[in-house]
C-alpha positions as CSV (number, residue, x, y, z in Angstrom):
1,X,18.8,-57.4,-15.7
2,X,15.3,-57.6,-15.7
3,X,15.3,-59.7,-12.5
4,X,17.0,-57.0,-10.6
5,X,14.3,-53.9,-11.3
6,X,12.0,-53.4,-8.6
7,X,8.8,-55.3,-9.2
8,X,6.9,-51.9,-10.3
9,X,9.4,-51.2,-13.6
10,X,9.0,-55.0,-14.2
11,X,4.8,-55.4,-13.8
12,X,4.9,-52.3,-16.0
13,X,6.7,-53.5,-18.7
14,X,4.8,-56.7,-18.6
15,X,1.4,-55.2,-18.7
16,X,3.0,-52.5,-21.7
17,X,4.4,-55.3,-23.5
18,X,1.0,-57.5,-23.5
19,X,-0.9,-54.4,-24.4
20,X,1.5,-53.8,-27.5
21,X,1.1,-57.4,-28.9
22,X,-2.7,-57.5,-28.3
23,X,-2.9,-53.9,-30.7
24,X,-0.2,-55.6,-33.3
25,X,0.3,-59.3,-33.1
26,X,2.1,-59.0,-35.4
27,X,4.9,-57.0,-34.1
28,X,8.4,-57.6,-35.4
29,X,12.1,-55.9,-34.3
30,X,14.2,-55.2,-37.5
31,X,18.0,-54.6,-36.8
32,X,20.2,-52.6,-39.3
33,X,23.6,-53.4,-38.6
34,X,25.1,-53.0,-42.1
35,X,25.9,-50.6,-44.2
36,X,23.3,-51.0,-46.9
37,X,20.8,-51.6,-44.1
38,X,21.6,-48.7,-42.0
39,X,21.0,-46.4,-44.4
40,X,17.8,-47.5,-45.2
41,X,16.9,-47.4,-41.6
42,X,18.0,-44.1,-41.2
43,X,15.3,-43.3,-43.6
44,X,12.8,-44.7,-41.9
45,X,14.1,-43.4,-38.3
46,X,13.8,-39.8,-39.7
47,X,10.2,-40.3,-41.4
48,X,9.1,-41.6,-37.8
49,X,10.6,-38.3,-36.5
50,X,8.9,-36.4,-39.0
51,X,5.6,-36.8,-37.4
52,X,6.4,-35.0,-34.4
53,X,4.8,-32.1,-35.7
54,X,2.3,-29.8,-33.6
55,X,2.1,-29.0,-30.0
56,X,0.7,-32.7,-29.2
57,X,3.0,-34.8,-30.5
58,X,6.2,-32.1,-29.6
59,X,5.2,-33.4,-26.2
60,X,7.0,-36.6,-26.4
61,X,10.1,-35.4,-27.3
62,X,11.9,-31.9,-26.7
63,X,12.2,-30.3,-30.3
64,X,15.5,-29.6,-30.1
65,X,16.3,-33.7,-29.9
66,X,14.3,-34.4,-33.0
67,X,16.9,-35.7,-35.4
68,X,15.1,-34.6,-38.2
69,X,15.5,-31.0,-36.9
70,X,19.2,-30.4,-37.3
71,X,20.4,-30.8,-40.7
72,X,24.2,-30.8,-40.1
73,X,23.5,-33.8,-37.7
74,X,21.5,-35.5,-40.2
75,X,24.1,-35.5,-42.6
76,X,26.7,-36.4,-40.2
77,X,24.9,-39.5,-39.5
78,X,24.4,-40.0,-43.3
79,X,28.0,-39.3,-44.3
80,X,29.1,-41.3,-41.1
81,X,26.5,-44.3,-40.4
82,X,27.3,-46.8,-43.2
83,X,30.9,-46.6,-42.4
84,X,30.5,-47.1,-38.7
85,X,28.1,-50.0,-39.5
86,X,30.9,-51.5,-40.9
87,X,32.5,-51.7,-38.3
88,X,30.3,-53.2,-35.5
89,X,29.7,-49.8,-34.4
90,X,26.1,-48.5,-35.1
91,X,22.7,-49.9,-35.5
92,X,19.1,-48.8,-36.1
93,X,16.8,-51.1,-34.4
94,X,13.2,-50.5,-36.1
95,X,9.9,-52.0,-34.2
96,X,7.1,-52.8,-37.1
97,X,3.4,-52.7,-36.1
98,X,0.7,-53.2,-38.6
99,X,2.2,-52.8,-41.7
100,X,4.4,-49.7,-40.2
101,X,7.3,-48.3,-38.2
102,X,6.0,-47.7,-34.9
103,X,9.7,-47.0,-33.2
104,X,13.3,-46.1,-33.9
105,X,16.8,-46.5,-32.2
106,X,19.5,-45.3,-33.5
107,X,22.7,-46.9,-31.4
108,X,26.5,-46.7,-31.5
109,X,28.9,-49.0,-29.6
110,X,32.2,-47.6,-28.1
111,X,33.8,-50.9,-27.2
112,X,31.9,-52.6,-24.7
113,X,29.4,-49.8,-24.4
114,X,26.3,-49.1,-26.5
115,X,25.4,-45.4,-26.6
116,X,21.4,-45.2,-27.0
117,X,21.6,-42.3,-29.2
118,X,18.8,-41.6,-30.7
119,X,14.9,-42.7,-30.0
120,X,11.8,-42.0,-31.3
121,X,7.9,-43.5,-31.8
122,X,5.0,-43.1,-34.0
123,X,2.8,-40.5,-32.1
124,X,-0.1,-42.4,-33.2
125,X,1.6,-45.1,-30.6
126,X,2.1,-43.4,-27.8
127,X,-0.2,-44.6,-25.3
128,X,1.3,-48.1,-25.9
129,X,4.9,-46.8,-25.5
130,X,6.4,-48.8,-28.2
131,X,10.0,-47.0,-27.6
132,X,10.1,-48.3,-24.7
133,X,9.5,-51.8,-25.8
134,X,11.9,-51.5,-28.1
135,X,14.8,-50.0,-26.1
136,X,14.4,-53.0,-23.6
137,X,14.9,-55.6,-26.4
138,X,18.3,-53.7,-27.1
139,X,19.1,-53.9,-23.7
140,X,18.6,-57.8,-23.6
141,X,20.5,-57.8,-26.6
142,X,23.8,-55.8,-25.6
143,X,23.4,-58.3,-22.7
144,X,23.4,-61.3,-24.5
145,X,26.2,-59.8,-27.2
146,X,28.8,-59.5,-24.0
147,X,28.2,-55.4,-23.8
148,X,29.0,-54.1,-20.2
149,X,27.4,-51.0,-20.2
150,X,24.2,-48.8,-22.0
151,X,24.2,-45.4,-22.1
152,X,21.0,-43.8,-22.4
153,X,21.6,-40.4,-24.3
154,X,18.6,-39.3,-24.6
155,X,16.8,-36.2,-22.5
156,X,14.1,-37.3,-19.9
157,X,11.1,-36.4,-21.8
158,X,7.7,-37.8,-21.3
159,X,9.3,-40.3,-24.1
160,X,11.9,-41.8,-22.1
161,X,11.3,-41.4,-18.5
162,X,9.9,-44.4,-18.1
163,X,12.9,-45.8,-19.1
164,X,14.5,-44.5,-16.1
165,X,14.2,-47.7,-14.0
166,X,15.9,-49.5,-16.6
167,X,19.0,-48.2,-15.5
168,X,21.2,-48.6,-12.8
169,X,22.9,-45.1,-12.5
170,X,22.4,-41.6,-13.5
171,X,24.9,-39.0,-14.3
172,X,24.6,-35.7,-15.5
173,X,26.6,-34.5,-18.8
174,X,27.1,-31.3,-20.8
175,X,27.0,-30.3,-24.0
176,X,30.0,-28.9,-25.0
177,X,30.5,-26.8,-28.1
178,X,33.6,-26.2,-30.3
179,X,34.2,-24.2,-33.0
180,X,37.1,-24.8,-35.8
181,X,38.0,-21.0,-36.5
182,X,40.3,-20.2,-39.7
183,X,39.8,-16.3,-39.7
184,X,39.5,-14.0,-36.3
185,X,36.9,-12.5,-38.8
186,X,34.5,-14.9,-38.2
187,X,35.0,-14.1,-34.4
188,X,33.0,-11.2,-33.7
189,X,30.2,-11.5,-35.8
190,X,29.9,-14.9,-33.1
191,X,30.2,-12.9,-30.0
192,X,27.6,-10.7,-30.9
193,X,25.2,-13.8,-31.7
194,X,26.2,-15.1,-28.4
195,X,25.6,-11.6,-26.9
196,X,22.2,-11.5,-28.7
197,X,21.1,-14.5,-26.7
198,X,22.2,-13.2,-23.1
């Protein structure tokens, strides 16, 4: 894979990756793949996204994708995470730098495709990119665990749009929302929000 990205994605990388060891030789990928593991990982994914706080650090990522930020996804990912691990089916990859957490990935597979859910870095890091470090060494992973596809689900942000050349396609997708209704009261009080926003 990394063979067939043109020669400016690949110097890139190189020089990024050089840069990142010479700050933090002693750089380490931790993978949480089960249940016990996961959940701890999940911890330290959403401490990472805590920091994003402030009008410099909101520039990395749009607000609305911090994690952290939406307390019914949290909890779905707490409620759903360990369970999922279990299964071969979620992992938080964590990249340590001196003594800390200086990226997250939170990953789900959906047979032979890994869904790149969820990424995040220490601002403190930024200028060194260390998502994008990290989200490469997934890559060569799926690779080398017999995955055919990687689905980067993540907005292009100043975060990830370097990651762009990492992949070989790009399509657009939709956010679709769905409500469970029991009562038609619930109905209009929810047009009226959605009128509110028009």
């Amino acid at each position: 894979h990394l063979l067939r990205r043109v020669p400016a994605v690949r110097a890139t990388y190189e020089q990024g990756a050089a840069a990142l060891h010479q700050r933090a030789p002693d750089l380490r990928v931790v993978i949480a793949s089960d249940a016990a593991a996961v959940t701890l990982g999940l911890q330290r994914y959403l401490a990472l996204d805590a920091l994003h706080d402030g009008a410099a650090a909101a520039a990395l990522v749009p607000s609305w994708y911090l994690l952290g930020r939406d307390a019914a996804r949290t909890a779905f990912y707490r409620d759903w995470l360990p369970t999922l691990a279990a299964r071969g089916q979620a992992q938080i990859w964590l990249l340590e730098a001196s003594g800390g957490d200086a990226a997250a990935l939170l990953r789900l597979r959906c047979g032979g495709v890994w869904l790149e859910r969820h990424l995040t870095q220490h601002p403190a890091w930024h200028d060194a990119a260390p998502a994008v470090h990290l989200m490469v060494q997934a890559l060569a992973q799926s690779w080398r665990d017999g995955a055919g596809e990687s689905d980067l689900l993540v907005p292009p942000s100043g975060l990830t749009r370097s990651l762009l050349g990492w992949y070989d396609a790009e399509r657009p997708t939709r956010r679709l929302h769905a409500w469970n209704l029991h009562s038609r009261a619930v109905v209009m009080p929810m047009i009226d929000r959605l009128r509110g926003r028009a």
